[in-house]
Each structure stands twice: as C-alpha cells, then as structure tokens.
matplotlib code that plots the C-alpha trace (Angstrom):
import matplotlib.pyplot as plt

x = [-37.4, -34.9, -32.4, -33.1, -31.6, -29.1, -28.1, -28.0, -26.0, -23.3, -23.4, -22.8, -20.0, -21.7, -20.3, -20.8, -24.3, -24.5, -22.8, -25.3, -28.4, -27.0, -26.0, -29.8, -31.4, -28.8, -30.6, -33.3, -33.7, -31.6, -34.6, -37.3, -35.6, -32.9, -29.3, -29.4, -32.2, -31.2, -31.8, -30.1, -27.3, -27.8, -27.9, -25.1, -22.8, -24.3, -23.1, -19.7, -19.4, -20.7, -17.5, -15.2, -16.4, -16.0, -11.8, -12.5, -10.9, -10.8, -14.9, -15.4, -13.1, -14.4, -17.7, -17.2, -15.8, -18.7, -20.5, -18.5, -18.8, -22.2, -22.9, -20.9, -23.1, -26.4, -26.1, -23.0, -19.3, -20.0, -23.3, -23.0, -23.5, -20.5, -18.5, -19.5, -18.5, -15.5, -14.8, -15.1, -13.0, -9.9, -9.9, -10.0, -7.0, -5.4, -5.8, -4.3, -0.8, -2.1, -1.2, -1.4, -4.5, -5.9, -4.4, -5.5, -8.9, -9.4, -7.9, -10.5, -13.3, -12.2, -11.8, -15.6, -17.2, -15.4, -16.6, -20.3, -21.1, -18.7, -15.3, -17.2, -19.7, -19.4, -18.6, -16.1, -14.4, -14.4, -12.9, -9.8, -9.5, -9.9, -7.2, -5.1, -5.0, -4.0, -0.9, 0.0, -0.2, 2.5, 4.6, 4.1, 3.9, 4.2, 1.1, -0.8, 0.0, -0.9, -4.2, -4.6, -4.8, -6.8, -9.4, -9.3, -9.3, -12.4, -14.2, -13.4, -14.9, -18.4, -18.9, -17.2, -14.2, -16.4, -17.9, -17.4, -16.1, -13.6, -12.1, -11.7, -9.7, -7.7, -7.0, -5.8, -3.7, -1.9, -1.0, 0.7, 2.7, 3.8, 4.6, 6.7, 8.3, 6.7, 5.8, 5.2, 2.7, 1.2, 0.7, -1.0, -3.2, -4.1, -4.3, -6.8, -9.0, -8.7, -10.1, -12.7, -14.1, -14.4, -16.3, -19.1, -19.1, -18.2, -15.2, -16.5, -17.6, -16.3, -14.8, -13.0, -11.4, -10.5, -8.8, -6.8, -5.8, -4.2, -2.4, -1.0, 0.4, 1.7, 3.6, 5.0, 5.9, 7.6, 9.3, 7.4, 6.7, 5.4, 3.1, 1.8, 1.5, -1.3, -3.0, -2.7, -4.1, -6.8, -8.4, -8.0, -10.0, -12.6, -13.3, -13.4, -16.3, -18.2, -17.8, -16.8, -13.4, -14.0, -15.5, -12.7, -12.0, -11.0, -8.8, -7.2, -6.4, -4.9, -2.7, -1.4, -1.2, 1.6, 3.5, 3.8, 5.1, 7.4, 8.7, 9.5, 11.1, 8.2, 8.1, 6.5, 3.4, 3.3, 3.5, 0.3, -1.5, -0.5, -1.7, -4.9, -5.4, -4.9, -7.1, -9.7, -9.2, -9.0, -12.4, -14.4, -12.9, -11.2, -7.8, -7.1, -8.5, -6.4, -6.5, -5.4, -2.6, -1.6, -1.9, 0.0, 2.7, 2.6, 3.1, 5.9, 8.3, 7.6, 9.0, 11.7, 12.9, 13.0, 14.9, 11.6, 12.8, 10.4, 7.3, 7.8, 8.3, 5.3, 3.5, 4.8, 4.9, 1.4, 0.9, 3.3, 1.5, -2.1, -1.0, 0.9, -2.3, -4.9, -3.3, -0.5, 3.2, 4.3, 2.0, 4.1, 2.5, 3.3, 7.1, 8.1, 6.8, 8.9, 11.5, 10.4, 10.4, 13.9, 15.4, 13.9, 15.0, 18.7, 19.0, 17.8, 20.7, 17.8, 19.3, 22.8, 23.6, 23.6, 19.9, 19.1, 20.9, 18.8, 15.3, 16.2, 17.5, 14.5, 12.3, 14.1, 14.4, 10.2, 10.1, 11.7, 10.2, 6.8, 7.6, 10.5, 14.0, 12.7, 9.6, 9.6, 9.4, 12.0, 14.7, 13.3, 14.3, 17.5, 18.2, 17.9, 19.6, 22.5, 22.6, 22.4, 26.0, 27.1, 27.1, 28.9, 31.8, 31.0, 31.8, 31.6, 28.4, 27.2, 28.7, 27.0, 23.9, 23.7, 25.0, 22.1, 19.4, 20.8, 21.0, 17.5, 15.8, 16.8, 16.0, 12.3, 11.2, 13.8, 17.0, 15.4, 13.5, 14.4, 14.7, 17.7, 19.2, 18.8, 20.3, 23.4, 23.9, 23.7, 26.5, 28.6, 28.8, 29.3, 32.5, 33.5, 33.8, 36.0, 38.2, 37.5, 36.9, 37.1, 34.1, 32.2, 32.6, 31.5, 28.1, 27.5, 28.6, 25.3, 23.1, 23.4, 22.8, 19.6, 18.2, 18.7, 16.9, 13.9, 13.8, 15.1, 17.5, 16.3, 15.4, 16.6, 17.8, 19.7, 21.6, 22.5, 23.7, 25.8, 27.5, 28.3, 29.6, 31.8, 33.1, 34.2, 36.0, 37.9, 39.3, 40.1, 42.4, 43.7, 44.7, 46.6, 48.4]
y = [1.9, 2.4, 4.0, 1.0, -0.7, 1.1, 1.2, -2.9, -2.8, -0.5, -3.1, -5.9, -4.3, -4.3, -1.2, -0.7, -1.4, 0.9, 3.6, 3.1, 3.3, 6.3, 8.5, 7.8, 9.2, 12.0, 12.4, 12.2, 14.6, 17.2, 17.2, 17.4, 19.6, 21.7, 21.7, 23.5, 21.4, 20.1, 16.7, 16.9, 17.7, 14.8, 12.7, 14.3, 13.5, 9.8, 9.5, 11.1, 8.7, 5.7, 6.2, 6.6, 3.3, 2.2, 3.8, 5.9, 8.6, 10.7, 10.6, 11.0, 13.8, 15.3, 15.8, 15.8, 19.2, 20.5, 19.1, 21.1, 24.4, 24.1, 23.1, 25.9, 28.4, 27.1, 25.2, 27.3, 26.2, 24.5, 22.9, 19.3, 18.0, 20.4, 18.5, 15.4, 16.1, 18.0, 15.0, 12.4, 14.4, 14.2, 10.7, 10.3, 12.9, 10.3, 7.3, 9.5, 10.6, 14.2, 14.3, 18.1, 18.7, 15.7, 17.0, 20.6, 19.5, 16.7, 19.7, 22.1, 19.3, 18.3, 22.0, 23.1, 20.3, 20.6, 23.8, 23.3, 19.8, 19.6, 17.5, 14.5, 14.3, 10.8, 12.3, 15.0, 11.6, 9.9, 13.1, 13.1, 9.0, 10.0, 12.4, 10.2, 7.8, 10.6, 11.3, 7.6, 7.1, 10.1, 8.5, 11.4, 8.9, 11.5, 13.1, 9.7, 8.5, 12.1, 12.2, 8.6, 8.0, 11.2, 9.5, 6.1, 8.0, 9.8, 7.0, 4.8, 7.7, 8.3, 4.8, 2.6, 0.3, -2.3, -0.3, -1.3, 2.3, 2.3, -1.0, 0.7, 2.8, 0.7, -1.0, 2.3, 3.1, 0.0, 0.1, 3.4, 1.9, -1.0, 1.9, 2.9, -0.2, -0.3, -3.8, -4.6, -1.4, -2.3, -6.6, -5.8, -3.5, -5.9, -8.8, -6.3, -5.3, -9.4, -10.3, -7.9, -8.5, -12.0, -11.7, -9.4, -10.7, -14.0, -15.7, -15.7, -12.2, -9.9, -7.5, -10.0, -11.9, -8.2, -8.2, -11.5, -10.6, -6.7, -9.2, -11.2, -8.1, -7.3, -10.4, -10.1, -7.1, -7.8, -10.4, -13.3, -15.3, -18.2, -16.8, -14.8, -17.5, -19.5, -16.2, -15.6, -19.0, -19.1, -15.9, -17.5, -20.6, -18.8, -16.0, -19.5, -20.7, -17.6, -15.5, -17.8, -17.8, -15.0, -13.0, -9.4, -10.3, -13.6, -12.4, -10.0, -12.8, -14.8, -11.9, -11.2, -14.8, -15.2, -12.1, -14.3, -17.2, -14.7, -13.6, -17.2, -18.1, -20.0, -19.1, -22.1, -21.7, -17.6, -18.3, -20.8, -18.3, -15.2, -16.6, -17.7, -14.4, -12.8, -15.0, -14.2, -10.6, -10.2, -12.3, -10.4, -6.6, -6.3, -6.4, -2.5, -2.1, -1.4, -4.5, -6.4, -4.4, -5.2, -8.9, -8.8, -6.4, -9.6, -12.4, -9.8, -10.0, -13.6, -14.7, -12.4, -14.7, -17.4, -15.5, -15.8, -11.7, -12.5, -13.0, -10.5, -7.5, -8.5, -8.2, -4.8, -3.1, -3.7, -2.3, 0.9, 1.7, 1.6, 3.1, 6.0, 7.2, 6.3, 7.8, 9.7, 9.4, 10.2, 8.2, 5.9, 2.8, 4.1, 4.9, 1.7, 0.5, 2.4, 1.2, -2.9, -2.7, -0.7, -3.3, -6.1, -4.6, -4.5, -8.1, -8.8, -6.7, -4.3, -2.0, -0.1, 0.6, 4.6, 3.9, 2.2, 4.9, 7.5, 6.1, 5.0, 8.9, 9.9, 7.3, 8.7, 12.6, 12.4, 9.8, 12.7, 15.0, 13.6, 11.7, 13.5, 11.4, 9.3, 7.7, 3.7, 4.2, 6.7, 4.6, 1.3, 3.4, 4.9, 1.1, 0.9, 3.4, 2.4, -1.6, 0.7, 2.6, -0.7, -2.4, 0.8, 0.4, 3.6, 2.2, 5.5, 6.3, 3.1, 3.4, 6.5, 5.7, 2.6, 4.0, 6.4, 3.3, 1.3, 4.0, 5.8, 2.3, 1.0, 4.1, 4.2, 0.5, -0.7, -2.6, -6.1, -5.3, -7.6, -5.0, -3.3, -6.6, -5.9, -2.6, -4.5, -7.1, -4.7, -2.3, -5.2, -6.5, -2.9, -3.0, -6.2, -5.3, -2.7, -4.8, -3.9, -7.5, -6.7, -4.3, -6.4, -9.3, -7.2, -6.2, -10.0, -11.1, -9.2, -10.0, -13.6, -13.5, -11.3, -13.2, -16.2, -14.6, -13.3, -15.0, -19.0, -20.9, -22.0, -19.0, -18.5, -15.0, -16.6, -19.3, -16.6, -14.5, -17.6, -18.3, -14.7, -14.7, -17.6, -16.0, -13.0, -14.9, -17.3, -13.9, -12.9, -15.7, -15.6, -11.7, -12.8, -15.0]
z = [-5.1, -7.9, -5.4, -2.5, -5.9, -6.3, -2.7, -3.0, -6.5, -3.8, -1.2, -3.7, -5.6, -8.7, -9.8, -13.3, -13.0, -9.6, -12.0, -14.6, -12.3, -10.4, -13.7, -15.1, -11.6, -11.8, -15.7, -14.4, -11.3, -14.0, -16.1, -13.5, -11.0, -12.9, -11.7, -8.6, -7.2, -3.6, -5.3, -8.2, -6.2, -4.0, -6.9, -8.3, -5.5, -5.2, -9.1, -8.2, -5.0, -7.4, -10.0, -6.8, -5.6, -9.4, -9.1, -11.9, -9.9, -13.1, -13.8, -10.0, -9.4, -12.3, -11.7, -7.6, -8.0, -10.1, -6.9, -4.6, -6.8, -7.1, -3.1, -1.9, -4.0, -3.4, 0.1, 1.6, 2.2, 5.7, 5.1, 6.0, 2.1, 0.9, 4.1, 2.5, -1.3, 0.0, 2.0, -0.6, -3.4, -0.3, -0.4, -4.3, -3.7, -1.4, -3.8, -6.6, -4.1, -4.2, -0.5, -0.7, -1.9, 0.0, 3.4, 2.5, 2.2, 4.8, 7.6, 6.1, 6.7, 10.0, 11.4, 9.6, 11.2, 14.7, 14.6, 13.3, 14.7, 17.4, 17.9, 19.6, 16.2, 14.4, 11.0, 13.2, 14.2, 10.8, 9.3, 11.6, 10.9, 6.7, 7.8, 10.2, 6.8, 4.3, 6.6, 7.2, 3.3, 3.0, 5.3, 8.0, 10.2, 13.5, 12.0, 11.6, 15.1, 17.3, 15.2, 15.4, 19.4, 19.5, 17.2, 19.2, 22.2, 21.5, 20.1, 23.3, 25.4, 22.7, 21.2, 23.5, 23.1, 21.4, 18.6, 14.9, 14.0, 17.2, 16.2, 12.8, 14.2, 16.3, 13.1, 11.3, 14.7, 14.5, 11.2, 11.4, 14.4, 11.9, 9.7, 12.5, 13.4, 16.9, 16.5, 20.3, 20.2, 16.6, 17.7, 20.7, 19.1, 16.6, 19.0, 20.6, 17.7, 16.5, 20.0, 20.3, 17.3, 17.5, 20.9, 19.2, 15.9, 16.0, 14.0, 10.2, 10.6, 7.6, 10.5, 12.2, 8.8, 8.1, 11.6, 11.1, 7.4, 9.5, 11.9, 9.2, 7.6, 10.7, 11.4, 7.5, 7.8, 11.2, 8.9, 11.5, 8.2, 9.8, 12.2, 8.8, 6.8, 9.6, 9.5, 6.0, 5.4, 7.6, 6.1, 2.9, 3.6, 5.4, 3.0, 0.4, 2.3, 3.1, -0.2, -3.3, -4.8, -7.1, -4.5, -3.9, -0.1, -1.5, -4.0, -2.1, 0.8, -2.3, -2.9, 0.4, 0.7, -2.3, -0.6, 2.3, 0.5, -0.9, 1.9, 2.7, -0.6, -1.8, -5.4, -7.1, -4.5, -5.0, -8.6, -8.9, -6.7, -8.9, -11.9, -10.6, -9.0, -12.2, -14.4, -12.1, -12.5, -15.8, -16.1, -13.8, -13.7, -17.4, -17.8, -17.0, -13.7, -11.2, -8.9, -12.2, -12.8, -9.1, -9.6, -13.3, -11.3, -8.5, -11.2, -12.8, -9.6, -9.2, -13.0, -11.6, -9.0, -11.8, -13.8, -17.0, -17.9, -21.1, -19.1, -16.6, -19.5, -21.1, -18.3, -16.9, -20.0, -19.8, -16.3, -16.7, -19.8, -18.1, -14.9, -16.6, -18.8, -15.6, -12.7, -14.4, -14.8, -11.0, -9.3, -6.5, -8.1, -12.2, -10.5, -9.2, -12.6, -14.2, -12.3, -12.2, -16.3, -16.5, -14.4, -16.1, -19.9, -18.3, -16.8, -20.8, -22.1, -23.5, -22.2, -21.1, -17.8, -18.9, -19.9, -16.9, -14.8, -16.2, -15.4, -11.7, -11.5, -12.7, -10.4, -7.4, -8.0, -8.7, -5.6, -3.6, -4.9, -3.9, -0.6, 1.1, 1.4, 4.1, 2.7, 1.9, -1.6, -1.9, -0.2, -2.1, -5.4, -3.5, -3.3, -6.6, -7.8, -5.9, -7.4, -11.0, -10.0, -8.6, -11.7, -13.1, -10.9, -9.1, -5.7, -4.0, -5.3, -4.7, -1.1, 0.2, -1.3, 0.5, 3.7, 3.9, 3.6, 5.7, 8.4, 7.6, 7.4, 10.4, 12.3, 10.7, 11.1, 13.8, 13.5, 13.2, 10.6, 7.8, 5.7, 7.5, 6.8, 3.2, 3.3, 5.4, 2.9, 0.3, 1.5, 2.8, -1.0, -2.3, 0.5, -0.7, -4.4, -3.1, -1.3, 2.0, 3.3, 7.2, 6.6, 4.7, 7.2, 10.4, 8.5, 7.4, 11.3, 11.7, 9.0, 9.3, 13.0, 12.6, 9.8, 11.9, 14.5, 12.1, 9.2, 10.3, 9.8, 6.2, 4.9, 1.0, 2.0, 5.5, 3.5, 0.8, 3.4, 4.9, 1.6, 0.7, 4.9, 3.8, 0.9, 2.2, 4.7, 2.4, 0.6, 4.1, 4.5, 1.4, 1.4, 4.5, 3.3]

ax = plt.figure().add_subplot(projection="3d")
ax.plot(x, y, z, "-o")
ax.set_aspect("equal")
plt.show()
C-alpha cells in the first residue's frame, strides 16, 4: 500500500512528500534486508529516481551512483536494473550539461540492451530517443536527427504510427529539425503529431495540449509570432480549465506565452504575465528552485526592455548566485547569467567596459569550451561579446566577431530566421560606426525586407530597423554632398 502511495504522490508531482515516503521505505528495507538486498536496491533506485523527479540532481546523482556500484556487483553490469539506474544517472547528466558523461553512458545503455533485449525492445527504443535528446541538447544536431528517424522509424514499424511513445518521438524529431532550421520538415511533423493526437485522445488531452504548446514553439521560433501567439493562447486557456492556474503545465504555458509576446514587442503583457508566473512559483516551489529562477531570469529581461536596470539586478543577482552553487559555475543556464547581470551592472555604470569585457571573455571561452563554436549559446555570447568591443571602439574586433554570427547563424537555422536578421543589423551598425555607409545600407536593404516578410510590418524590431535604414541613408546623402 504505502508504495501504491507513493506511486500516486509521483503522478501528482508532490515531490517532497514522494521523497519523504520513498527515503523511509529505502530505511526501511535497509534494516530488514541489508544493503545488498534485491529490494533494498530497488528502493534505493526508486529514492534516487524520487530526488531526480524532485531536480535535486546533486542528492540523486549522489546516491544513483552508489546504485549503479552496488547493482553492477550484486546484479551484473547488463542486468536490466543496472540499464535502468545507468539510464536514469544519463539523463541527470543531461540536465546538468555533462554532455560527455551523459552521451558516454546513454551509448553504453543503448548498445547493452540492443544486445541483450534486442534493437526492436521498448526500453531499446526509449534508450536511443534518451540518447537522440542528449545529442540535440548539445547542439549535435546531425547526431539527434540520424538517431532520431531511426527511433520513429522503428516505432512506426513495432507500435504503430498512432502510439503515445511514437508520437513522442515524432515530437522529439521535429524539434531537432527546428533546431536545424528545417521548418517545412519540423511544421509538418508537428502538424502530424498535433493531428494524430487529437484523433485518439481528443482535444483537452494532456498529450495533445503538449502537441499544440511544440507547435507554438515552432511557429516562435520560425519567428511566425502570430500564428504562435493563437497557439500559445489556446494552450493557456485550456490547461486553465483542466488543471488550475497554479497547476506546472499551466505555468509553463504562461511562460512560453510571455516569450511570445516578447517576440512581438509586447512588453507590458509579458511583464503582467512574468510577475504572476513568479508569485506563483515562489509560493508553491520556494524561491530557489529551478523553475523560479527561470521565471525571475524571464521578469529580468523584460525590466530590460524598460530600461528598470534596478529591478532586473536584483533579480539576477539572485538567480546567478543560486544557479552557480546548484548546478555549478559553467552550467549554460549559470553562463548566460553571468552574462545577463554583467550587462545589466554596465548599462548602470557599475561597471567599466574593461570589467564587462572580461566576464563576456570568460562567458564565451567556457561557452566554447563546453558547446563547440557553433552552438546557439556560444554565438548568443559571441554576440555579446562583440556589442562589449563595440562600445570600446574596437571596430575590427567588433567586425569579425559579428561576421562569423551572422554567417554561422544563418547557415544553422536558415537565412530567414529572425535571428540572422539580428546578426545583419548588428554588423550593419558596427559598419556604420566605421563609416562605411554603402555597407551598412546593403545589409539593412535586407533586413528590413526580411523582417517585413517575418516579422510584419509593425513589428518594434521592423520599425527600428526602418529608422536606422533611414539614417544611414541621410549620411549617405550627406557624405555626397
């Protein structure tokens, strides 16, 4: 009975109390059983999954690999338990950006249980699409897509195209070709999985909001705001009526919701969303937890668009302080902190350029380091580093940086994404500051027509782009002269 309970505290997300109830079985089979018991190990790994579920990757991963040791002896390195615990210590790997000890040991799972349960097993299949995720997450987005289709593939041919765990995987599949910047491929896959899921499970199944809420992010990140923000917004009002306001799903709709708005220049109705998000948060998960510190790092760029520096710092100092001590110093998400906060002190006169130069090295040398030079993050805090030499003067710093963005974005995620606009508009006002006007206005020609095209007429970034166009054309006509 008491693990039926604890099963249903899992299902309900009531993870302090599942934690709780699982670490006083573990106690409890210890005492009876000893350590090596088979069910003392089964308990152990329940209590290690329990704190995963919980994100205390640090607790988890702690005792998981005292599960691991201690399967491997007693129940042998390919027994489907150790598979399991070996499995489940990958993916707190993954959430940590340990990409090579995740991928190390999600290829050691998948090749053990190819081997011993056969490639067309279901947890064979879930190990390839735990794998498939690990290589999307380090941007080896080749990787992600070869093991991908196989996974889809397979499932179509053992499951059938309707099953809950292919659609999964469809999901996964078309996310890594948004990743790519395939958008045709990565909308009609999630026009696919959307459909299919509403035929067998109806519209206000869990699966099929889950669906709409993939598509959304599709359509943002395709920089199709408004086609996002219909999505975005009927998710929202859905997971309202079905699971409360307070209720994750529904938070998490609220957040990508205000990234939408974002994305459309909305600030005032991101901002009202952010903070109620966050209130939330900090009421029901404490004001650590990880999703919190996503929603304060949310409300922190949105003061930035408003220019309230004072509420924004107080807000990330908080964030890079937790992050740094609970997932360490060069985690992605503790970087761009890092980074956020340094920009932030300097827009405050907090401090020097040479202070901000110094951090945004740092950011991008362990962003490197970590990614490779083409990964999003890496070029977001090349970017960066490039405004920080701009500032400087250092044109020709500035320059080349730029250059190499512009050119590895738009080969990565195409050369409408709205990103690659970015980049443009970026380099065109690092040309401009260096007097080379004909330059500048050529890459603006081009940006102003593609936002047009992608982001509307009206959009905050089209009309900024317009303005800047026009300025660089008055100095034309005036150097002429």
């Amino acid at each position: 009975i008491i693990c039926i309970l604890a099963d249903i505290l899992k299902r309900n997300r009531k993870h302090e109390l599942h934690v709780k109830l699982r670490l006083k079985i573990f106690e409890a089979h210890q005492q009876v059983y000893g350590m090596e018991h088979f069910n003392t190990l089964i308990a152990m790994g329940n209590l290690a999954s329990a704190y995963f579920n919980q994100r205390n990757l640090i607790d988890g991963l702690k005792l998981g690999l005292q599960v691991l040791e201690l399967r491997t002896r007693v129940l042998g390195s390919e027994h489907p338990h150790t598979l399991i615990i070996m499995s489940d210590i990958a993916t707190a790997y993954n959430q940590q950006s340990k990409w090579t000890e995740a991928i190390q040991l999600g290829k050691k799972v998948v090749e053990t249980s190819s081997r011993i349960l056969g490639i067309e097993s279901h947890y064979t299949l879930n190990s390839m699409g735990n794998l498939a995720d690990t290589y999307q997450h380090e941007g080896k987005w080749t990787e992600a897509e070869k093991l991908g289709k196989q996974v889809v593939d397979m499932k179509i041919k053992v499951l059938g195209k309707d099953h809950p765990d292919t659609l999964i995987s469809m999901s996964s599949l078309s996310t890594t070709y948004r990743s790519l910047g395939e958008w045709k491929k990565a909308l009609g896959l999630g026009i696919q999985v959307l459909e299919m899921r509403t035929a067998v499970f109806g519209t206000e199944h869990p699966d099929t909001l889950a669906g709409m809420a993939d598509l959304a992010l599709t359509y943002e990140d395709q920089g199709s705001w408004s086609e996002a923000e219909k999505l975005g917004t009927q998710v929202l009002e859905k997971r309202k009526e079905l699971l409360g306001l307070e209720h994750p799903d529904t938070l998490h709709s609220m957040a990508a919701l205000s990234s939408i708005y974002k994305g459309l220049g909305k600030y005032k109705e991101a901002e009202s969303i952010d903070v109620q998000v966050l209130e939330i948060r900090v009421k029901t998960l404490g004001k650590d937890h990880s999703d919190t510190l996503s929603s304060m790092a949310s409300l922190a760029a949105t003061y930035h668009y408003y220019g309230k520096w004072l509420e924004a710092e107080q807000l990330l100092v908080h964030v890079l302080e937790i992050r740094a001590r609970t997932i360490g110093p060069e985690h992605p998400n503790t970087l761009a902190s890092m980074a956020n906060l340094a920009f932030i002190y300097h827009q405050q006169e907090k401090w020097t350029d040479a202070e901000q130069l110094q951090i945004r090295l740092k950011v991008f040398e362990l962003s490197t380091q970590i990614h490779g030079t083409e990964h999003q993050d890496t070029l977001t805090s090349m970017a960066n580093l490039a405004s920080t030499y701009l500032r400087q003067g250092k044109w020709a710093e500035a320059e080349d940086l730029e250059s190499k963005v512009m050119e590895s974005t738009s080969r990565i995620l195409g050369a409408q994404h709205p990103n690659v606009f970015t980049s443009m508009a970026n380099l065109a006002f690092t040309y401009f500051n260096q007097g080379k006007h004909a330059e500048a206005e050529s890459l603006l020609i081009e940006v102003v027509q593609g936002r047009k095209a992608v982001l509307g007429q009206n959009h905050p970034h089209t009309l900024d782009s317009i303005e800047f166009l026009q300025i660089v054309k008055d100095n034309l006509i005036c150097s002429d002269v």
